[in-house]
N, C-alpha and C positions, 0 to 999 in steps of 0.2 A: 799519910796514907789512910787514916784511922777518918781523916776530915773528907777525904776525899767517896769513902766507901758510903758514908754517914749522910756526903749530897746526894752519891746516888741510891740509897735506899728512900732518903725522904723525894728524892722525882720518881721512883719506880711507884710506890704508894701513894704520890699526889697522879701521878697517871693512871694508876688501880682506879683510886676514889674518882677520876674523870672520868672513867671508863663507864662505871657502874653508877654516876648520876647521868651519865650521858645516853648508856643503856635504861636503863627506868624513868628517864625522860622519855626515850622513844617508844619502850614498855606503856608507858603512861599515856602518850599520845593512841598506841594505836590501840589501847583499850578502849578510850571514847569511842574508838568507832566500829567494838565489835558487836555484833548482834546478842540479842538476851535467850540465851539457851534454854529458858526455861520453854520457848517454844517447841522444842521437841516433846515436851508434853502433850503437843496437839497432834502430832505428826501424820498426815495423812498423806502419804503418799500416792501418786496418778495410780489406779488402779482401775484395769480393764473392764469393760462394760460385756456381758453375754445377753445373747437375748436363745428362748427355748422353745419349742412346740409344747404342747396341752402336757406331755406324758414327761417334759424333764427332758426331751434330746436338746442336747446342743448345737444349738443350727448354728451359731458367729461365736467367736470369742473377738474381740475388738476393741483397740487403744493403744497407747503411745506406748504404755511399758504393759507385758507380757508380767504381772505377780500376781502373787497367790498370797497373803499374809498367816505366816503363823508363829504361833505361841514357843518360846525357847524350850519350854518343858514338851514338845514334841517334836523337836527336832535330838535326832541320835547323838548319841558322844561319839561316837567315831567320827563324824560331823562334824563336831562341833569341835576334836582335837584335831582334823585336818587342817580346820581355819587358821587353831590359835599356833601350831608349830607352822606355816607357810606364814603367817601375816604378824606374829605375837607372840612368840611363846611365854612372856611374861605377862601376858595381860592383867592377869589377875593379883601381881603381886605392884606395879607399877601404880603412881596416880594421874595415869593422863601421858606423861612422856616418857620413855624408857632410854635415859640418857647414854646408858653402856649401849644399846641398841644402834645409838644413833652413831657412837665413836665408833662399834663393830661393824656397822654396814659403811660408814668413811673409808675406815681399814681396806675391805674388800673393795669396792668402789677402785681406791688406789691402787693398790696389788692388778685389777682388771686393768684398769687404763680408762673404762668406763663405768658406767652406772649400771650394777649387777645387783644391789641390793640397795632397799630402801629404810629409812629405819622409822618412817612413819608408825606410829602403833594404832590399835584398833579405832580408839576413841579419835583418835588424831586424824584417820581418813574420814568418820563419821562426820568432825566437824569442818573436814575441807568438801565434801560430797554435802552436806548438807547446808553450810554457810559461804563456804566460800566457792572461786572458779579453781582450773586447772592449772593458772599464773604458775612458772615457775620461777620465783623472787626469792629475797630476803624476808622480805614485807610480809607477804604470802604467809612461809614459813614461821614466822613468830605470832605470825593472828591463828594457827590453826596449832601452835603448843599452848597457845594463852586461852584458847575456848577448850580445848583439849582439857586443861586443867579446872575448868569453869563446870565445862558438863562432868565430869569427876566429881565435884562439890555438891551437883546438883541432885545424879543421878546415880544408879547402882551399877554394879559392873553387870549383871543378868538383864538390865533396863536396855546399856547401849550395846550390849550383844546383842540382842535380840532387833534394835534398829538397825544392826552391821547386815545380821543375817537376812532381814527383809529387804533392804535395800541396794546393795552390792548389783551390779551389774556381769552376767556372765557371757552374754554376747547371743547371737543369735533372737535379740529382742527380748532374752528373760530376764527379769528383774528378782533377784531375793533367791534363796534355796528351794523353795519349793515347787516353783516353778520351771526352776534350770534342772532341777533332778528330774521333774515329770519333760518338761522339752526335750535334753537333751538323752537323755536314758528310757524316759516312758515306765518311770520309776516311783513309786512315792519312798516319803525320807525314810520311813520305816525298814524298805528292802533294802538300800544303798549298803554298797559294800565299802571295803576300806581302800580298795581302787580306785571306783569312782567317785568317792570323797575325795582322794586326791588329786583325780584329775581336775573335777570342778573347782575345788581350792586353787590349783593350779592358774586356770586363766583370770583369776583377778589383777596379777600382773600386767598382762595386756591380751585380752580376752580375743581380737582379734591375729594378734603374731602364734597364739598357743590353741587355737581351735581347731577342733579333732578333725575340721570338717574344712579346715584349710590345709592345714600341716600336720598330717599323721606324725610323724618323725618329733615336732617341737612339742605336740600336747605330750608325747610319750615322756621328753626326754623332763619337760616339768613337771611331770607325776612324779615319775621317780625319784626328782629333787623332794618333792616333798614328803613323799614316803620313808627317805632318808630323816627329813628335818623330824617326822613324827617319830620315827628310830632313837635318836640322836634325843630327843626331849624326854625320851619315857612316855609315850601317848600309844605306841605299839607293841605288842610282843613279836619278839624276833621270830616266832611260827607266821603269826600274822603278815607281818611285813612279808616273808618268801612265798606266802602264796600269794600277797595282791600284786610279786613284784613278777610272779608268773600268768596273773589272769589276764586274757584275753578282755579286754573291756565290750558292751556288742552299746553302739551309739546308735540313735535311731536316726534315719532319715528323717530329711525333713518334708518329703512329699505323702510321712505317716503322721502328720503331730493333725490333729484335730483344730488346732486352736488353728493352723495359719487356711483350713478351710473354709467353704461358705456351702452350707445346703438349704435346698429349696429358694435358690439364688435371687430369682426374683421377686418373690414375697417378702424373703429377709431385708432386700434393698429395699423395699417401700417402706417396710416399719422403721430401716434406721433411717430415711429421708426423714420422715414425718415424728422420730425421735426426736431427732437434731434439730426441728423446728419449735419443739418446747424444748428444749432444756441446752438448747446450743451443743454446739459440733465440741466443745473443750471440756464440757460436763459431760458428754458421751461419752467422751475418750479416757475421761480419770475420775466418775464419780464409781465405777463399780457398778453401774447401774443391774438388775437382772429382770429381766423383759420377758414375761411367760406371754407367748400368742395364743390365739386358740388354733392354728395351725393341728390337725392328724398326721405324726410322722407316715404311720404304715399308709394312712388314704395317700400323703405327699408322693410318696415312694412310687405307690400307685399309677398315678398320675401322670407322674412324669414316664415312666415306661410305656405307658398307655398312649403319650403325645408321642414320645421319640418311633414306637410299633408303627401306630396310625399313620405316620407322615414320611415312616419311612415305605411303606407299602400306598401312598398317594405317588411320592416322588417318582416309585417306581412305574407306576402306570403313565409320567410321562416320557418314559423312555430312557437307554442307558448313556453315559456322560463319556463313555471310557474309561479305558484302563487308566492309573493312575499314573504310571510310565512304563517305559520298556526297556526289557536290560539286555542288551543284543548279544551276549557270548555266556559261555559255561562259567566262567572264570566269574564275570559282574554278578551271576545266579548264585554261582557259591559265596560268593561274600556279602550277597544280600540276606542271606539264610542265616549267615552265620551273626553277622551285625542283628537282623533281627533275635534270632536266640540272645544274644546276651543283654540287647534294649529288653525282652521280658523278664530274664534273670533278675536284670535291675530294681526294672517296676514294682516286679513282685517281694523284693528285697525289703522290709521293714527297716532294718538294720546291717550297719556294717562293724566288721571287729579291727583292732586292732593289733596286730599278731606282736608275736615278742622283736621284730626287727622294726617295726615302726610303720608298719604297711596294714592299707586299706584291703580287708578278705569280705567280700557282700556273703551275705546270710548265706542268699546263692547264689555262688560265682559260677562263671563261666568256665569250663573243663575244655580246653582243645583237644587232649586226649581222647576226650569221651567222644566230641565233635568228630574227629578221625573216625574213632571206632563205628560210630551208628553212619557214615558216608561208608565203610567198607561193608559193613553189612548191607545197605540196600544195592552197590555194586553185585556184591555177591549173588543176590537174591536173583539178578538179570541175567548170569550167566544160563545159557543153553534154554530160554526161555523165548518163546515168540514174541516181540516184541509190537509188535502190530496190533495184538489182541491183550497182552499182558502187562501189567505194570508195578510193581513192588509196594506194599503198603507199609502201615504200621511195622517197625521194627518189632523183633521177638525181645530183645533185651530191653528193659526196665528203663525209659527215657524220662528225666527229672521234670521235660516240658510239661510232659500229662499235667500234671498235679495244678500247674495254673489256665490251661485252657478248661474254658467252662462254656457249656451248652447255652444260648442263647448269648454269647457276647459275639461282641464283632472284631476281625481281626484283618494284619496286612497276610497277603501270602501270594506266592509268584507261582504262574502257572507254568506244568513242568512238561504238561501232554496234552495234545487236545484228539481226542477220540471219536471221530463224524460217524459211523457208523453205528458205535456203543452210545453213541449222545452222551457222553462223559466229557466232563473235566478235571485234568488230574493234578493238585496243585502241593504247594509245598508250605506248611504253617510254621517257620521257624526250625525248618528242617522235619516234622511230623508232616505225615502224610494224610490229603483228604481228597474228596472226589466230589464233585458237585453234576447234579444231574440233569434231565431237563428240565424237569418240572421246576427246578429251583435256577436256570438261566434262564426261559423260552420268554420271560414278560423282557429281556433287553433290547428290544427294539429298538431302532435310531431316534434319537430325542426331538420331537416336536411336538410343540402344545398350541394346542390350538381348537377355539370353541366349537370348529367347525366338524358336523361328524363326517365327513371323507374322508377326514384327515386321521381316524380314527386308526389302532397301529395292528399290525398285524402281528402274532408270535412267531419266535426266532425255532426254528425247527433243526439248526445245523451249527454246532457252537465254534467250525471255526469262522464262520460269519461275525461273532463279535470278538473272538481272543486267539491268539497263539502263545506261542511256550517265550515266556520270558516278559510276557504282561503282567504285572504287580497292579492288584485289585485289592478290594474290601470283599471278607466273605465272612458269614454267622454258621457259628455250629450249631446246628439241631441235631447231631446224635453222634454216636461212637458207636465204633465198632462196625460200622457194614462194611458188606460185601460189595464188588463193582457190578456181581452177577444178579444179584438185588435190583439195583437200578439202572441197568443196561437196558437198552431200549428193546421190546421184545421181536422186533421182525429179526435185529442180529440175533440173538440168541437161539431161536429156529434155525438159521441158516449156518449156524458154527455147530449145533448141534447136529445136524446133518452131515456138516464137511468133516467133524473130529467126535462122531461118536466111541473110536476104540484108541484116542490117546488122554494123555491126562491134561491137556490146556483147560478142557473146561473144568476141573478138578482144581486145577491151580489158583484158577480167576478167582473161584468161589471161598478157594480157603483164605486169601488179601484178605487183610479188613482197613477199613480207612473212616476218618472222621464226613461224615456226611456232612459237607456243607451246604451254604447257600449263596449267591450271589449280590453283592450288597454295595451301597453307594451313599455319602454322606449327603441328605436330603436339602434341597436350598427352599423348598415349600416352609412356611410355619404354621403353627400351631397354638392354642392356648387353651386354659382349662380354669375353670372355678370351680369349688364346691360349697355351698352354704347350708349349713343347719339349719330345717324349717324354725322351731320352735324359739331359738336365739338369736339366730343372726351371726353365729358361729363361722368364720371362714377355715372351712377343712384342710381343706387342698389351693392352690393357686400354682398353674404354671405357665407364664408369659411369656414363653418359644421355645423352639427344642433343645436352645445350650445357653445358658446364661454368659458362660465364658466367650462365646463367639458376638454374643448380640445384649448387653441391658435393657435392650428397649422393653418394657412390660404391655406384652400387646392386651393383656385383660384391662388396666389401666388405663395405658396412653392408648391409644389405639383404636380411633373411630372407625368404624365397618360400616354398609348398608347391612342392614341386617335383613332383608328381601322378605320370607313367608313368617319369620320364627316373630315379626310382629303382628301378624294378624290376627292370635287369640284375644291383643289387647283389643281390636276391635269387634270383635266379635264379645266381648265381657260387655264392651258398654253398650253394644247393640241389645245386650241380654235385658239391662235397666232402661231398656226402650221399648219395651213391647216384645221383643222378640224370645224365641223358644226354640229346644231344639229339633223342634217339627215344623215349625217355619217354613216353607215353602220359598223359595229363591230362582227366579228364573235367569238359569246360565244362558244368554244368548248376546250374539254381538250386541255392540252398542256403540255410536259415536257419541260421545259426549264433546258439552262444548269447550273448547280449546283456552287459549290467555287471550283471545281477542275475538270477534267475530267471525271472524274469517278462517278460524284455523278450529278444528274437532282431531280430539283424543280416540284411537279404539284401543283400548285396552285387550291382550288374547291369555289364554292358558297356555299352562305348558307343552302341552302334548295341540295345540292350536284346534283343535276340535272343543265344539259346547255340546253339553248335556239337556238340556232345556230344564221342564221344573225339575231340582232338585229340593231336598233339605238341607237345612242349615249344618244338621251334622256332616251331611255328606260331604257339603263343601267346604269342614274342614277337616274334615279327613284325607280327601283330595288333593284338598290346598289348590282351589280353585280359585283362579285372579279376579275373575268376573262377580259373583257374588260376593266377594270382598271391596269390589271398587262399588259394588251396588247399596250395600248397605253403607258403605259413609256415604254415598250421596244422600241416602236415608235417614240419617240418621242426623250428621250433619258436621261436616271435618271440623268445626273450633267444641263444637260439644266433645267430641272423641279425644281432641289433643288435650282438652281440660280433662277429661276422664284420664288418660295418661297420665299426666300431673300428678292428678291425687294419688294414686296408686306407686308413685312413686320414677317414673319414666323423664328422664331427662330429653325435656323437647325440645329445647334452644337451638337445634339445626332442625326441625320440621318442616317443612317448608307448606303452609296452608291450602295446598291442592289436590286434588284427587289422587295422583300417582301419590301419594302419603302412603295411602291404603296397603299398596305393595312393598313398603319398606325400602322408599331408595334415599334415607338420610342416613346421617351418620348416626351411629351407636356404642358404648362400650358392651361388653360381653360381661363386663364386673356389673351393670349398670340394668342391662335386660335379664339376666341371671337372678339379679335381687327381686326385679319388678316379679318376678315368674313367682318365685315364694308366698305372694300374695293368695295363689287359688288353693295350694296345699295349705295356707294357713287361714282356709274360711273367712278372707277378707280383711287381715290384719297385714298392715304393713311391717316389716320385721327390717328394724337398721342392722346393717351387715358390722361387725364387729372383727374385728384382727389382732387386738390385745387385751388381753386377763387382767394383767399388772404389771407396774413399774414399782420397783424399789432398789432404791440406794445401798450402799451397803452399811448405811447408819441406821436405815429400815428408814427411811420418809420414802412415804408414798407419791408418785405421780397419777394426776389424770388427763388421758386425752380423747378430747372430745370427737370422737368420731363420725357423729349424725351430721358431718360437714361432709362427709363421703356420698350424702345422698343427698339428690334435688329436692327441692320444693318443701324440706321440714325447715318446721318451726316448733316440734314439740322437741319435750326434754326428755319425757319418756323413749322407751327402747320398741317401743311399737304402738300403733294407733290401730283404729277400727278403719277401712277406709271404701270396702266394700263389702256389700250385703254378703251374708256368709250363706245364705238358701243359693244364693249367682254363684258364688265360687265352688261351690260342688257341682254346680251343674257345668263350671267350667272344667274343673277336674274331670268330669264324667266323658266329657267333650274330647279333652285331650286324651285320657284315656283311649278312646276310641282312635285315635291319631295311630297309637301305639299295638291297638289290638286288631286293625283292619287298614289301616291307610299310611301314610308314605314312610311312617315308621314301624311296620311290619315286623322287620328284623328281629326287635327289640323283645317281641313277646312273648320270647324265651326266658327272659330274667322272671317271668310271672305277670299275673292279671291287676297290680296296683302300681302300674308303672302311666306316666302322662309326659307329654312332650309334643314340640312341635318340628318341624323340619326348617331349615330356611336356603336358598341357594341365590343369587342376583345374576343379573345379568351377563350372559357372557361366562358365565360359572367364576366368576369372579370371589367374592365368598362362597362360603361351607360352614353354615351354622347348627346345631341341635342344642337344645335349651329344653333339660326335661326333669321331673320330680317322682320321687317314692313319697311317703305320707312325712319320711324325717328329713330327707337331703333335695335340695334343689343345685341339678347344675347344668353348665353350657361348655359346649365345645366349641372352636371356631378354628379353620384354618383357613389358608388362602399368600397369594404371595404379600411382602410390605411393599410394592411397586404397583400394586393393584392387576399384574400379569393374570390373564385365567389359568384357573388348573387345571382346563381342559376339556374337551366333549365328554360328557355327561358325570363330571365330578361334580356331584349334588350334594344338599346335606346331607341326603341316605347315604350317598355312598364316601363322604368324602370326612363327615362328623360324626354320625351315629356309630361306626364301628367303636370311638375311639370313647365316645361317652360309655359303651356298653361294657367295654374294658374296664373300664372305673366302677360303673355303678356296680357291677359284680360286686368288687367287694368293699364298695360302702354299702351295700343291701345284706352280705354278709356281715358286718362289722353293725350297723345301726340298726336294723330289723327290715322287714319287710311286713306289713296291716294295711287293714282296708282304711281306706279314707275315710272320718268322720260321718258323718250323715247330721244335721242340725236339722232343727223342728223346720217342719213348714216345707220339705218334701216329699215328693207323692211319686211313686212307680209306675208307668201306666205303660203296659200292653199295646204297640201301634206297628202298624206296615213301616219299614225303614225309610221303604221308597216313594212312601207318598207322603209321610207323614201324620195319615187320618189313625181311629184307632182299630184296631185288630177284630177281626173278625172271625168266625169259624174256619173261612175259606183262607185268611193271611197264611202265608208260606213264611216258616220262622218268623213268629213276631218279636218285635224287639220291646223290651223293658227300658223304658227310656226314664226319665230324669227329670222332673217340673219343680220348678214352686206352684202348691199349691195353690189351686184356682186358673193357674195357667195352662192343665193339659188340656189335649183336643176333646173337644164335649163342656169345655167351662169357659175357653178364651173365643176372640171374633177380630183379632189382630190383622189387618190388609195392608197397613200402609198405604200409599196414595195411589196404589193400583199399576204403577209402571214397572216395576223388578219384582215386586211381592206377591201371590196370588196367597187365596186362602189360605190357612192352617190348618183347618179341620173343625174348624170351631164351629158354636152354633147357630150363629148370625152371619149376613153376608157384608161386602165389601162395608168398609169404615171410610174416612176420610181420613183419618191421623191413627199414629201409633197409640195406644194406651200404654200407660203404666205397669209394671207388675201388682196383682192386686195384693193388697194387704191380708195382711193373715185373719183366721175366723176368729172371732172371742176365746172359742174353746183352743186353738193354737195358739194363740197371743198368749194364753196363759203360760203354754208349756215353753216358749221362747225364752232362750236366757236376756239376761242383762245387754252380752255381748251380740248377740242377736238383733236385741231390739234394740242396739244402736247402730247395727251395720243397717238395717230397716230404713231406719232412719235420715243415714247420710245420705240411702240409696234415694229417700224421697225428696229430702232436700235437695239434692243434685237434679234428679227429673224432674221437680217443677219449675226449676229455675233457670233449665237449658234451653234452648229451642225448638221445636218439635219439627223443624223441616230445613232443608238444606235453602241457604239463602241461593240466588242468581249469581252474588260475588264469588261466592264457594267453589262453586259449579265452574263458572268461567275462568277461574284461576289453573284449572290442570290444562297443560302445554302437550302439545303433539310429540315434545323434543324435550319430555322428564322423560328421566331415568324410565325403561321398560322394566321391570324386575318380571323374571319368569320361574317359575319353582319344579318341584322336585320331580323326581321321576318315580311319581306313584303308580304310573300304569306298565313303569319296568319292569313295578312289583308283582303283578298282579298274575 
């Protein structure tokens, strides 16, 4: 018996000893092939890229994982014992494996039937999350105890908590604690309570089965596990535990987290395009990058209300689209009311709580009680009431809605009454009461757009012509509180005043008050907007259509336009370095010019198709006359002016070399004429347009991206060049001015006397441009359909741009100053008749203070041209054969000329001697009877 026990202990122990060389064999094998831990010394985890406006807003947060990295010495202990009782609670005593761990969670495992507990320890998920996959193996399993034990060797226990706590995944895209507390609570670690410690401890089991925002009921019921485990370990005191096991948690929505927005949408897209072109789309996503633009949030902000204003009042002058639909019974009106009240509930909802049964309660939910009560109060209000003349407003009791409707937003609301004699509409805003009157339907007239004026629309004088009761529309609040007897039409109010002087109806009407609306419709016209800092190149503002979420297309950018009148200051500047002034004499009258072949002639007309005959050069750009502008490039000479373009900075690669140039019928960007315009407020310096500050990583290396690829025709490396005479740019400034303070941009000259711009409009009213400067900001407006549809009889740039620029420039004039424009050595102020051009005399009626380099005013120049469009200037000799040059400054002004002066002099003279002083025959013959017509603005609308 004694031999028999004795064999089998010596096989039980030669089977031990196989066991355990056959295990440290396998031990052995799979250590060769486990990674070297000590890289977690480098450990740099994908970390999201932001990019900022000038002041530090956050316009993007953007990348693969949603983290924040922070230091374990600022993360809380209540924090940090949620983790270690839910995931560890020995972590600190164990080296790497917690072997009783792993037989306790077998235990339960078994006792379950399934996998209830895991007995992975802290260091042990770091090194399967950070070296190994998800594999669940054997294999797996012993390469993530045996690195477990490794990073132990290498590291401290404060080292790989602190990679646990940055790196852990909590769902919803955030990576680490710091991020998942600010995601999902809108929290930093510092406020975190001991509840929602435990609930985020909680979903690292499986982040999407336990998310508060899937399954109210499972995030609950594994908080509570865990608030037990922190019980149960000594990490809580039993006070603490029964108040986090009674607090409400409040989780934020996720239509309030900052980081999953985009503002100033499409500016933000251009700078991350043009990120990801240097530093690739994977360093975007995980180097941290942080991107300060030179972007103005408040001008942004600006801007874009200024597009959305402008194009919702163009849209509306082509007429109303209709109702949005129609709900044919009481029954579909009450549940549309009500469905809307609790969709605004929502919206306005930052957050939602968690109550103690496991249910979703919104910040502000929705009350059917209450819903009942404010439906029987406006019942009530009807009883023994004329109905024909009267209608219920504003409830007297305290309606939660108030508090999120806000004056100038736009909202749904179903109309409940429609009132033809009061010219009222009486609608319902989510169950609150409003009234819209005529004044704010009469422009909905039936939609047709069309360039032609017959077609032009008449106002709606009767509102059940466009809506009845049960038509669900868009309407904007502009005020609270009135009366219907306020803005009831006044022929009814005589006549009820008449029929019911001695009862109380009209008494009743007056005491309703209701939200004053306005009639409204989602605009399908676009819109766009730049603003540039003279002095840098600064991009303020950018907004490329009215909704970034409906449309990416960047129409400042991509988005070639004719730009019609708003290019003819650039001829008229180089017309300036040819002899001419702005006392110039220009005779407006027909002309055939020769066509693209012999047989065929051009006549070019103005807008209002009447000439002037001799005018000034001012005059006709203040007019924005076709004919003096097609006269002077033939003057002057189309490849001299498109090379003038060039230097100045004008992308001309769609030009096309013919006379119709003149009018602006090629393509253009609005980013692109915008910039060129910067040139006259900056006295002749080209200024590269700029969009980013800085690039840095979050190691601090700096990025550079070369921008002056944004602008045609440079070759410098500098941030701006001399490129035109700066005596020419003020007298172009003085010019445009005049645009602003007498002619087709009249409007404008409210903002003040240092304002300069031009109008532009194309054919067919097809674009809507204004492109104008204060002495700091240059900007352009453009709108028009993307199909190239017209916006309609007489949607000009006055009327269809200039509103929207004047919106803006407000308050960039507020915000950036508002001064006079420079004045540089070498011009002279001279006294002349407007309308002739010569100088002033005793007998001149208002003379005007005009604007010369000197030696050019009337009395010192003898400027003719070849005698066919130009007559005299005033000068003191008679006809010339060729234009002259600007003359050169006196000795005694040469002296006082700066450096930069006398190099804009300079380029000016090298450019004019080396052009050609008269239009060739090919030039001439190249403009076609069948280019583009461009017709402009309506300055005699103005007048």
């Amino acid at each position: 018996m004694s031999e028999k026990i004795y064999k089998l202990l010596i096989t039980l122990i030669c089977g031990v000893i196989f066991f355990i060389l056959c295990a440290s064999a396998i031990i052995v094998y799979i250590s060769f092939d486990l990674p070297d831990v000590k890289q977690l010394a480098h450990y740099a985890p994908p970390v999201h890229s932001q990019i900022f406006s000038r002041e530090g807003k956050v316009l993007l947060t953007i990348g693969k994982e949603k983290r924040e990295m922070v230091d374990l010495k600022k993360i809380p202990k209540k924090v940090i014992d949620a983790f270690l009782a839910s995931e560890d609670a020995n972590f600190f005593e164990h080296h790497g494996v917690d072997y009783f761990g792993i037989l306790r969670a077998l235990l339960a495992d078994i006792r379950a039937g399934k996998i209830v507990q895991g007995g992975s320890t802290i260091t042990q998920q770091v090194a399967k999350a950070l070296f190994l996959s998800n594999q669940k193996s054997v294999a797996r399993k012993l390469k993530d105890i045996l690195l477990a034990q490794k990073i132990e060797q290498v590291f401290t226990k404060e080292e790989i908590l602190t990679l646990y706590l940055n790196h852990v995944y909590f769902g919803g895209g955030y990576y680490g604690v710091k991020s998942a507390f600010k995601g999902h609570f809108d929290k930093e670690l510092k406020d975190i309570t001991h509840a929602e410690a435990a609930l985020l401890a909680g979903l690292l089991v499986a982040p999407s089965r336990y998310s508060p925002y899937v399954n109210e009921k499972h995030a609950q019921m594994r908080q509570r596990y865990v608030l037990g485990r922190m019980l149960d370990t000594g990490r809580i005191s039993k006070k603490d535990y029964a108040e986090a096991m009674k607090e409400e948690i409040r989780v934020r929505l996720s239509n309030f987290d900052s980081a999953e927005k985009i503002s100033a949408g499409h500016f933000v897209d251009w700078v991350r395009q043009r990120i990801i072109e240097l530093v690739g789309e994977e360093a975007f996503l995980t180097s941290g990058l942080k991107i300060t633009t030179t972007l103005d949030w408040e001008l942004q902000q600006r801007a874009e209300k200024a597009i959305l204003g402008g194009v919702r009042e163009l849209d509306k002058r082509q007429g109303f689209k209709g109702p949005l639909k129609h709900l044919g019974s009481n029954e579909e009106i009450r549940e549309f009311i009500k469905k809307s009240r609790q969709k605004y509930f929502e919206k306005n909802s930052k957050f939602f709580k968690i109550n103690s049964d496991g249910e979703r309660v919104y910040e502000i939910d929705f009350d059917e009680s209450e819903f009942l009560a404010l439906e029987r109060e406006y019942e009530k209000n009807k009883i023994n009431k004329d109905l024909d003349h009267f209608w219920p407003g504003l409830a007297d009791s305290k309606d939660r809605i108030h508090d999120f409707l806000k004056t100038g937003e736009v909202y749904e609301a179903v109309v409940e009454k429609v009132n033809d004699p009061q010219k009222l509409i009486y609608i319902s805003i989510a169950g609150t009461k409003g009234i819209i009157p005529l004044q704010y339907f009469r422009w909905a007239h039936k939609r047709k757009i069309s360039e032609f004026a017959t077609s032009a629309y008449n106002y709606i004088n009767t509102p059940s012509d466009i809506l009845k009761k049960g038509d669900v529309i868009l309407v904007k609040i502009n005020d609270k509180q009135k009366s219907p007897w306020d803005c009831a039409d006044e022929k009814y109010k005589k006549n009820l005043i008449s029929s019911h002087s001695k009862d109380n109806l009209i008494t009743s009407i007056k005491n309703e008050k209701f939200y004053l609306c306005e009639l409204e419709q989602e605009p399908e016209v676009e819109g766009a907007l730049v603003a540039i800092q003279n002095q840098t190149g600064d991009i303020l503002a950018m907004v490329g259509g009215v909704d970034f979420s409906r449309s990416q297309y960047n129409r400042v950018i991509q988005s070639s336009r004719q730009p019609g009148s708003s290019f003819k200051p650039l001829i008229y500047a180089a017309a300036l370095e040819n002899g001419y002034t702005p006392a110039t004499v220009i005779v407006d009258s027909p002309e055939a010019l020769s066509g693209a072949d012999d047989t065929s002639v051009w006549k070019p007309k103005n807008y209002d198709g009447e000439f002037e005959g001799p005018i000034t050069l001012r005059h006709a750009l203040e007019g924005s006359r076709n004919i003096p502008a097609v006269k002077m490039a033939v003057d002057v000479g189309i490849q001299k002016i498109i090379t003038f373009c060039e230097r100045i900075g004008l992308d001309t690669s769609k030009i096309n070399p013919d006379l119709s140039f003149a009018l602006g019928p090629f393509g253009a960007s609005l980013f692109n004429l915008t910039s060129t315009y910067t040139v006259f407020p900056n006295l002749g310096k080209r200024i590269f347009p700029k969009s980013i500050s800085s690039i840095v990583d979050r190691h601090g290396k700096q990025y550079f991206l070369n921008e002056k690829a944004l602008s045609p025709h440079s070759e410098k490396s500098e941030n701006s060049e001399q490129v035109y005479d700066s005596r020419h740019s003020y007298v172009m400034v003085n010019l445009l001015r005049g645009v602003v303070q007498h002619g087709t941009a009249a409007s404008a000259r409210e903002l003040g006397p240092n304002i300069g711009g031009k109008t532009g409009t194309t054919n067919d009213y097809v674009d809507a441009w204004f492109v104008g400067f204060s002495a700091n900001v240059t900007t352009g407006v453009w709108t028009g359909f993307d199909n190239n549809e017209t916006l309609g009889y007489g949607e000009t740039g006055t009327k269809a741009a200039l509103p929207i620029w004047k919106e803006f420039m407000r308050k960039a004039l507020q915000k950036y100053g508002e001064q006079s424009f420079s004045i540089p050595p070498g011009i002279v102020h001279v006294n002349i008749d407007k309308h002739t051009g010569k100088l002033a005399t005793e007998t001149t009626e208002a003379p005007f203070a005009e604007a010369f380099v000197a030696g050019t005013e009337p009395g010192r120049s003898s400027f003719v041209s070849n005698g066919n469009f130009v007559i005299y200037n005033g000068g003191a000799t008679d006809h010339a054969n060729k234009p002259t040059n600007t003359p050169a400054l006196s000795t005694a002004t040469e002296t006082a000329v700066t450096a930069t002066a006398a190099s804009a002099a300079a380029v000016t003279a090298a450019t004019a001697s080396a052009a050609t002083t008269a239009t060739t025959t090919a030039e001439t013959s190249a403009a076609n009877t069948n280019s583009a017509e461009i017709i402009d603005d309506d300055y005699y609308l103005n007048q």
